[in-house]
C-alpha positions as CSV (number, residue, x, y, z in Angstrom):
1,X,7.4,118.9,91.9
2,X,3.6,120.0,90.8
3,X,1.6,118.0,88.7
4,X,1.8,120.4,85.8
5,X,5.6,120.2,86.3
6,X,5.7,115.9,85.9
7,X,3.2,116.4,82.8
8,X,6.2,118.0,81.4
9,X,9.7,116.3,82.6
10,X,9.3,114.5,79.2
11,X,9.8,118.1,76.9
12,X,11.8,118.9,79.7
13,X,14.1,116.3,79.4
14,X,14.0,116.7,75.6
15,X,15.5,120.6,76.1
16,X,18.0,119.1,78.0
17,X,18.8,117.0,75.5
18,X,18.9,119.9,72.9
19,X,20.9,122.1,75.5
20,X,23.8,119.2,74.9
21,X,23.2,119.0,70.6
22,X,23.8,122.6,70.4
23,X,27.2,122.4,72.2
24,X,27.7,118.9,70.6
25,X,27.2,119.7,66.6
26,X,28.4,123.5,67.2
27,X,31.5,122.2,68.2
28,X,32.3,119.5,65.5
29,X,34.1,122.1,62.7
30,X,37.4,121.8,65.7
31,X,37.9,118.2,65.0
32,X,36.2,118.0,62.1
33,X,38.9,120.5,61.0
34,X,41.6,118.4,62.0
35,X,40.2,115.4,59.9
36,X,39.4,117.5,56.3
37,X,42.7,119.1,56.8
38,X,44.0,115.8,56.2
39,X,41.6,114.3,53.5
40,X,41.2,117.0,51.6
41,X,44.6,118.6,52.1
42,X,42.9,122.1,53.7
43,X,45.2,124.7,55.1
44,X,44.5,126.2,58.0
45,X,42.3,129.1,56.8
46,X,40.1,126.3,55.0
47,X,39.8,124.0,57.9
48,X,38.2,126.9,59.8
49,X,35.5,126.8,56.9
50,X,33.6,124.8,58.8
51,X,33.0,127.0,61.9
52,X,32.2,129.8,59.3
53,X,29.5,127.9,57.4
54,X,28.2,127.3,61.0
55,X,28.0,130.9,62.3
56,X,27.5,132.6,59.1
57,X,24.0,130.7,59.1
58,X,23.2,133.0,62.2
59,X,23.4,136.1,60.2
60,X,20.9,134.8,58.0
61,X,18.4,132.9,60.7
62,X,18.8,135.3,63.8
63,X,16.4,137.2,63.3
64,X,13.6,135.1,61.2
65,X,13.9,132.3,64.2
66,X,12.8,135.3,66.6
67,X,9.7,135.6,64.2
68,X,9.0,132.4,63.6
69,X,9.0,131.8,67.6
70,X,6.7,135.1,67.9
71,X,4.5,133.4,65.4
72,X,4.3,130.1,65.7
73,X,5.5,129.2,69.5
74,X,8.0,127.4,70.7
75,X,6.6,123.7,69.7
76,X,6.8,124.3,65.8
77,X,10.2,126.6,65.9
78,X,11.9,123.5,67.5
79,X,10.6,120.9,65.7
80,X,11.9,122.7,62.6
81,X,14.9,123.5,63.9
82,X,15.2,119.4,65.0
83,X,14.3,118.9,61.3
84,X,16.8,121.2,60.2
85,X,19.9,120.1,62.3
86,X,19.2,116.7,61.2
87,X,19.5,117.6,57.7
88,X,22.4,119.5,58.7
89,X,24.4,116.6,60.3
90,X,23.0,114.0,57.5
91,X,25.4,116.6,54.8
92,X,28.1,115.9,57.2
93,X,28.0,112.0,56.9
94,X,27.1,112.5,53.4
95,X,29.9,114.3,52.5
96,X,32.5,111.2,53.7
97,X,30.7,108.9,51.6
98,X,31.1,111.0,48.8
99,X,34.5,112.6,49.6
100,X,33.8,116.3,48.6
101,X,34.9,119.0,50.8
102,X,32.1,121.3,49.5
103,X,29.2,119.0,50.6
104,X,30.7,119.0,54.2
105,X,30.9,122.5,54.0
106,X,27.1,122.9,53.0
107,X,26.0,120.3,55.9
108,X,27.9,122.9,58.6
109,X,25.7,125.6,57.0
110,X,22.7,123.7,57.4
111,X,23.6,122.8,60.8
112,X,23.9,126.5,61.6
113,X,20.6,127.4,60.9
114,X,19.1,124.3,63.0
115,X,21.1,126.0,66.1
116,X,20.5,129.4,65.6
117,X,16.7,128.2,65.9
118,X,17.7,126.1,68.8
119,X,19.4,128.6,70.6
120,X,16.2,131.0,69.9
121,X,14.0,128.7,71.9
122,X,15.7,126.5,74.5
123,X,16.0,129.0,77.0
124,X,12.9,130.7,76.7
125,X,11.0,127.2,76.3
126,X,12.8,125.5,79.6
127,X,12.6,129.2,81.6
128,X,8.6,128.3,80.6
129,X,8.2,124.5,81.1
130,X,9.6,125.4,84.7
131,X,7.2,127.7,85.5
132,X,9.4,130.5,85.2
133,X,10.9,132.2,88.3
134,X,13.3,130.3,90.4
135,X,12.1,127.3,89.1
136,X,12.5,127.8,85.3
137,X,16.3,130.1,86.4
138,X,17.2,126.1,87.8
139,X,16.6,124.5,85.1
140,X,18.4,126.8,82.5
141,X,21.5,126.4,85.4
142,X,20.9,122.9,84.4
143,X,20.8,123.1,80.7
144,X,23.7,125.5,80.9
145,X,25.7,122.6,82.7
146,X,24.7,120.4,80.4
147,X,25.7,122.8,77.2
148,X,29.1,122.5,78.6
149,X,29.3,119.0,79.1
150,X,28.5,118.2,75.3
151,X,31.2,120.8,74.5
152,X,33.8,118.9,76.6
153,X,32.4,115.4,74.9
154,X,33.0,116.4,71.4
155,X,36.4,116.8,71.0
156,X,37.4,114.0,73.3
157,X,34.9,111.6,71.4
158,X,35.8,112.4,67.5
159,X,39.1,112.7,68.7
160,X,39.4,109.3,69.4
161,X,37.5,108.3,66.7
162,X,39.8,109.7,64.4
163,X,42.9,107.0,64.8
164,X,46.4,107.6,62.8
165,X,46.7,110.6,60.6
166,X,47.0,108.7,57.5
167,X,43.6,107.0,58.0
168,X,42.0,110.0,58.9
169,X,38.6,110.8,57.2
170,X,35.0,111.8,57.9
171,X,33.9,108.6,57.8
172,X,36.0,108.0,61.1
173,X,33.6,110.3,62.7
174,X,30.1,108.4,61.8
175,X,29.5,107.0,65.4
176,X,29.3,110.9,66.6
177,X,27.7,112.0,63.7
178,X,24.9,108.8,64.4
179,X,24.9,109.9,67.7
180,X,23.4,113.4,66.6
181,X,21.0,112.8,64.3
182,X,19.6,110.1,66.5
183,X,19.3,112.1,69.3
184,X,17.4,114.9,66.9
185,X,15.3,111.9,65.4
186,X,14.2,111.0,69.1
187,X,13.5,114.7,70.2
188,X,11.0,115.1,67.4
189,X,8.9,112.1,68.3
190,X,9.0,113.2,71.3
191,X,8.2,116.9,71.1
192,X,5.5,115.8,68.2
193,X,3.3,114.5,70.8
194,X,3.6,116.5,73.5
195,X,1.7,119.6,74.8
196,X,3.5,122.5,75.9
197,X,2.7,126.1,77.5
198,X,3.0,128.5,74.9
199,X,2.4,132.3,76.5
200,X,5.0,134.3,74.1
201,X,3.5,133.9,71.1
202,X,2.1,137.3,69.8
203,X,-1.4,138.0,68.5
204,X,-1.8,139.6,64.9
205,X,-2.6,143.0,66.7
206,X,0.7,143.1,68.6
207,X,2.7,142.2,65.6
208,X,1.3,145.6,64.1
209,X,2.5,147.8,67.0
210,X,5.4,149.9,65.7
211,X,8.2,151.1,68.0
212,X,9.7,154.7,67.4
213,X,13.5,153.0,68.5
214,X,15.5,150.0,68.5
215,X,18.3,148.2,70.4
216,X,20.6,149.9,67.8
217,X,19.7,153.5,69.3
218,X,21.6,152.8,72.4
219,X,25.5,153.4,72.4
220,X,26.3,150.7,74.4
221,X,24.2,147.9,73.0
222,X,26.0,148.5,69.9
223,X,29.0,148.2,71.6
224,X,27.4,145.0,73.1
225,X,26.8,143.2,69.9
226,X,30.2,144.0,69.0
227,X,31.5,142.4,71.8
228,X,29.4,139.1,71.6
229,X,30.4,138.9,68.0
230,X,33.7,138.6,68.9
231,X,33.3,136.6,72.1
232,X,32.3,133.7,70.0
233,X,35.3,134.0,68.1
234,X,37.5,133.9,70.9
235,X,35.1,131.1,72.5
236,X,35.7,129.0,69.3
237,X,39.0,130.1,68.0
238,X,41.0,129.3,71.4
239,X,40.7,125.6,71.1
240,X,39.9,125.2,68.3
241,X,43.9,126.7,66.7
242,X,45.2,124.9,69.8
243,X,43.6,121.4,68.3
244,X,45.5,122.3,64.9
245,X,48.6,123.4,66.5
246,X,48.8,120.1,68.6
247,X,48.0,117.7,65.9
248,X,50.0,119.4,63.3
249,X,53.3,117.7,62.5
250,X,56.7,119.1,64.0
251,X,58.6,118.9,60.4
252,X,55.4,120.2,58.4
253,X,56.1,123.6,56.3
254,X,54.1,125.2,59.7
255,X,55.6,123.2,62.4
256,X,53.2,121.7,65.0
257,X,53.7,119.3,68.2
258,X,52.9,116.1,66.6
259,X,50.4,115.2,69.4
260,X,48.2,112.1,68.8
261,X,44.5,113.1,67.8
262,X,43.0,111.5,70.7
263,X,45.4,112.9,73.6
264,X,44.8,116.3,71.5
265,X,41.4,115.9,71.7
266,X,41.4,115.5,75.3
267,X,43.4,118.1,76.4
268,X,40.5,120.2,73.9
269,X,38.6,118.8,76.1
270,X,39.6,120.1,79.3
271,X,39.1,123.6,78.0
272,X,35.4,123.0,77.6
273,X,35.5,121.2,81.0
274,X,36.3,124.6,82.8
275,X,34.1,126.3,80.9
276,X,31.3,124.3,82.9
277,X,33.4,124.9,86.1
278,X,33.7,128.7,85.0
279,X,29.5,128.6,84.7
280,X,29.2,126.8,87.7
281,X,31.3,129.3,89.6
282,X,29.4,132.5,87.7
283,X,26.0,131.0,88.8
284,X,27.1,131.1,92.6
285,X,28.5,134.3,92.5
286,X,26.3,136.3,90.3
287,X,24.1,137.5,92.5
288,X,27.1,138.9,94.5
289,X,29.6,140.0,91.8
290,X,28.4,142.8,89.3
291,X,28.2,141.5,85.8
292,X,30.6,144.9,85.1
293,X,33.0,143.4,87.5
294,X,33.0,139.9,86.5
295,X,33.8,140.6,83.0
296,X,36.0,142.9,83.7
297,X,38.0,140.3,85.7
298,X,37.9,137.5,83.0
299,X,38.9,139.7,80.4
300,X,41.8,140.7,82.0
301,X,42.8,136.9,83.2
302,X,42.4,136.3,79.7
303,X,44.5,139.0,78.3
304,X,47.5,137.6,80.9
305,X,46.7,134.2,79.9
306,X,47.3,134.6,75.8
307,X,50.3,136.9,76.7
308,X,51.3,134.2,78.4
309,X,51.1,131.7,75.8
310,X,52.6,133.8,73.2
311,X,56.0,135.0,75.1
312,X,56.8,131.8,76.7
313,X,59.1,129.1,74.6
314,X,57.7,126.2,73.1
315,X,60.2,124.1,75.0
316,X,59.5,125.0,78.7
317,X,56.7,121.7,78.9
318,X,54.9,120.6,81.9
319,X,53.4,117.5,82.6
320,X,49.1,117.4,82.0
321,X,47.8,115.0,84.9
322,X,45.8,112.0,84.1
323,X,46.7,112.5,80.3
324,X,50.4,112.1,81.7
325,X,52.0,113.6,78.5
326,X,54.0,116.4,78.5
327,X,52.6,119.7,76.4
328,X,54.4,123.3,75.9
329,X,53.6,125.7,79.2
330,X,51.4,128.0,76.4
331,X,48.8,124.9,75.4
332,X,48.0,125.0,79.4
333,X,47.7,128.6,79.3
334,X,45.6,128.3,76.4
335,X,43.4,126.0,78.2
336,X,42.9,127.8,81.3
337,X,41.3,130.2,79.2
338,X,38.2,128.3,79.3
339,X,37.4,129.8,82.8
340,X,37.7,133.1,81.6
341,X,35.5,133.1,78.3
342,X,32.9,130.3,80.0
343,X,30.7,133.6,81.7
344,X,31.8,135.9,79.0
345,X,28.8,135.3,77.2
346,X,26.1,136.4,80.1
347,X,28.4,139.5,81.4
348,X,27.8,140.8,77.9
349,X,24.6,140.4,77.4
350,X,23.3,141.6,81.0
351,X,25.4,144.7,80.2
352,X,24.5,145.2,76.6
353,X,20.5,144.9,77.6
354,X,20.4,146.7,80.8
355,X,18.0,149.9,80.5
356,X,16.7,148.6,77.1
357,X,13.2,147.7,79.0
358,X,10.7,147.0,75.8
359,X,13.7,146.7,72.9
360,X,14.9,143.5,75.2
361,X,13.3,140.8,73.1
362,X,14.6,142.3,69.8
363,X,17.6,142.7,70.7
364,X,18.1,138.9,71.6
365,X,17.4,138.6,67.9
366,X,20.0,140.8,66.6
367,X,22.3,139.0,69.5
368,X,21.7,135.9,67.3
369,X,22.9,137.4,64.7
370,X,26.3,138.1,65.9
371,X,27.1,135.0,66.6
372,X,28.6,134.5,63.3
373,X,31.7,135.8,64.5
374,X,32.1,132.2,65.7
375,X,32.7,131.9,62.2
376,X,34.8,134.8,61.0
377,X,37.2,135.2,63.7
378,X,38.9,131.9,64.0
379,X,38.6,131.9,60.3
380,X,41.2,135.5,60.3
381,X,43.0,133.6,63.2
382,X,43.4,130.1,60.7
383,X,44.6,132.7,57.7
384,X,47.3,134.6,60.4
385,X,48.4,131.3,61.5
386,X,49.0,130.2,57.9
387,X,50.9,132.8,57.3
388,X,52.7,133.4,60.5
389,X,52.5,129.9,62.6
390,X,50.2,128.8,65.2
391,X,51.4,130.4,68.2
392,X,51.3,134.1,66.7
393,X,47.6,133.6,65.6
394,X,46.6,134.1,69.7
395,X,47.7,137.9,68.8
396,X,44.2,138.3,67.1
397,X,43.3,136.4,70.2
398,X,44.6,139.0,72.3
399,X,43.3,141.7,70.2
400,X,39.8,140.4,70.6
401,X,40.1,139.7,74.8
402,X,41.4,143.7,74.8
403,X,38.1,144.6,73.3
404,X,36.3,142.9,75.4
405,X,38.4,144.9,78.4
406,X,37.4,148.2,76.6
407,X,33.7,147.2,76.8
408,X,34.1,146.2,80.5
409,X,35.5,149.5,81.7
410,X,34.2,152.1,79.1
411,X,31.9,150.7,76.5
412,X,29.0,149.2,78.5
413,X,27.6,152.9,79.9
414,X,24.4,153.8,78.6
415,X,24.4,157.1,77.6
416,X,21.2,157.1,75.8
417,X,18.7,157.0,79.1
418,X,16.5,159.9,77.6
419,X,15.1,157.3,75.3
420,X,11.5,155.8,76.8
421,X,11.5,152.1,77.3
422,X,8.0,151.5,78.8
């Protein structure tokens, strides 16, 4: 390791750090859900409320973190955006203490503009404080890893904080939510006094430069923000249904398995945890395996998989190892499904942005953007399985993997290569 590379394991180990709250606090709304279901008596559609106030903050931050980091740098965009999530998270515990299912909702808003910033500079800032090339590609592998290990920790930790349904409430979750905002609290100290490399950030004569196109005049990056949009929604709205489904009580008006929190939170768990194998596994064989291919194959694993879940009966049960409980055949299937959505994510948007040449960096921002399906999509799949039980809801699952098939095999050719990108 250089000497300009020590100077800056400290930020370094700071993004890391960040890599794991934007996995950690996006996925809270899934046992979070669980929990105001029961205190405030939310149905399904309202429990999902959380994940929309997340994502929907996207819509509104994509594309002003994207300025702010061309304007400012990456040192100022994340300290506000560590400001900002800890705000976000502080609603959260707030909302426990004062036992209003609004004010919850408002801190998950909050929250979503803190990792729509986050997610704006992380990769860029790591790719940087490596020194770029192979070096900086490691240590996004790294923070990558990591991403997936605080989305595997979340459900697994609030689930067990949670205890018996009847005592469920928010405040059961104040160890994780103390967790977060300490780990924000200690980023900013950090970050505050440390210098970091800052070669992105545009001069007032390049902000003036004025293109004659955008992303949006190629075909298939439209098609490509379509398809991230609802990736995120099948990302989030997998687990996140399965966690109501299992924890749901078997004589409720919309039957459940009746699955203690903790052992439901676990099994939640797993899905994240091959997710990280999934990325692990797309790291290796990316530079063998088209991106065209790879999604291609996921897509289609994923479309078996939900079929899968759906057709088979509730009462043909396996045995989960370790956990040693026995779940339906289609909660396994629906886990599995973490290997095929954990590389979703970069087939898209290597497709989506190939030939785009200078509209690449825009086109991240409008990416950012449409990751509030994250929010809408589990919150359609919550409303179908209100109105039409849990295990039906995975048809809007399957709906949204069949997109992404369509995209694969037809929607990612770029038919607009007359348009200069230089």
């Amino acid at each position: 390791m250089t000497t300009e590379q020590k100077n800056y394991a400290l930020p370094i180990a700071m993004m890391f750090a960040l890599f794991f709250m934007i996995a950690f606090v996006t996925g809270l709304p899934s046992p979070m859900g669980v929990i105001v279901a029961k205190q405030f008596g939310a149905t399904n559609f309202e429990s999902q409320l959380g994940f929309l106030g997340n994502f929907l903050a996207y819509a509104f931050m994509g594309i002003p973190a994207g300025i702010m980091l061309k304007k400012w740098g990456y040192k100022v965009t994340a300290l506000a955006a560590i400001a900002v999530g800890f705000m976000g998270v502080g609603v959260q515990f707030l909302s426990g203490q004062v036992g209003v299912f609004s004010v919850y909702l408002i801190g998950t808003f909050i929250s979503g503009f803190s990792m729509c910033m986050l997610n704006t500079v992380v990769n860029p800032m790591l790719n940087t404080l490596g020194g770029g090339g192979n070096s900086g590609n490691k240590l996004l592998q790294f923070g990558g890893s990591i991403n997936s290990i605080g989305a595997t920790i979340t459900p697994m930790l609030v689930g067990y904080l949670m205890g018996a349904e009847a005592g469920r409430t928010i405040e059961k979750a104040n160890p994780a939510l103390f967790l977060a905002m300490g780990i924000f609290a200690l980023a900013f100290v950090v970050l505050s006094f440390v210098k970091i490399p800052e070669p992105h950030k545009e001069t007032a004569a390049e902000r003036k430069v004025k293109h004659a196109h955008s992303p949006l005049s190629f075909r298939h990056f439209i098609f490509g923000a379509i398809a991230i949009f609802i990736y995120v929604g099948i990302e989030i709205g997998i687990p996140s249904t399965a966690n109501l489904y299992m924890t749901a009580q078997t004589g409720s008006t919309n039957p459940g398995l009746g699955i203690d929190a903790t052992v439901a939170g676990s099994i939640v768990g797993i899905y994240w945890l091959l997710m990280l194998v999934g990325r692990l596994l797309g790291g290796l064989l990316g530079s063998k395996i088209s991106s065209k291919t790879m999604l291609l194959t996921v897509s289609s694993a994923g479309l078996f998989f939900i079929l899968l879940a759906i057709l088979i009966p509730t009462t043909v049960t396996v045995t989960i190892p370790v956990l040693l409980i026995k779940v339906p055949l289609s909660v396994v299937f629906l886990v599995i499904c973490g290997l095929c959505t954990s590389i979703m994510w970069g087939g898209v948007f290597n497709l989506a942005v190939e030939g785009l040449g200078k509209y690449t960096a825009a086109a991240s921002g409008i990416f950012m953007v449409m990751v509030m399906g994250g929010g809408i999509v589990p919150l359609i799949q919550g409303w179908v399985s209100d109105h039409f039980g849990y295990i039906n809801s995975y048809w809007v699952m399957f709906a949204c993997l069949a997109y992404m098939l369509w995209y694969a095999l037809v929607g990612c050719k770029n038919v607009n290569k007359d348009i200069p990108v230089e």
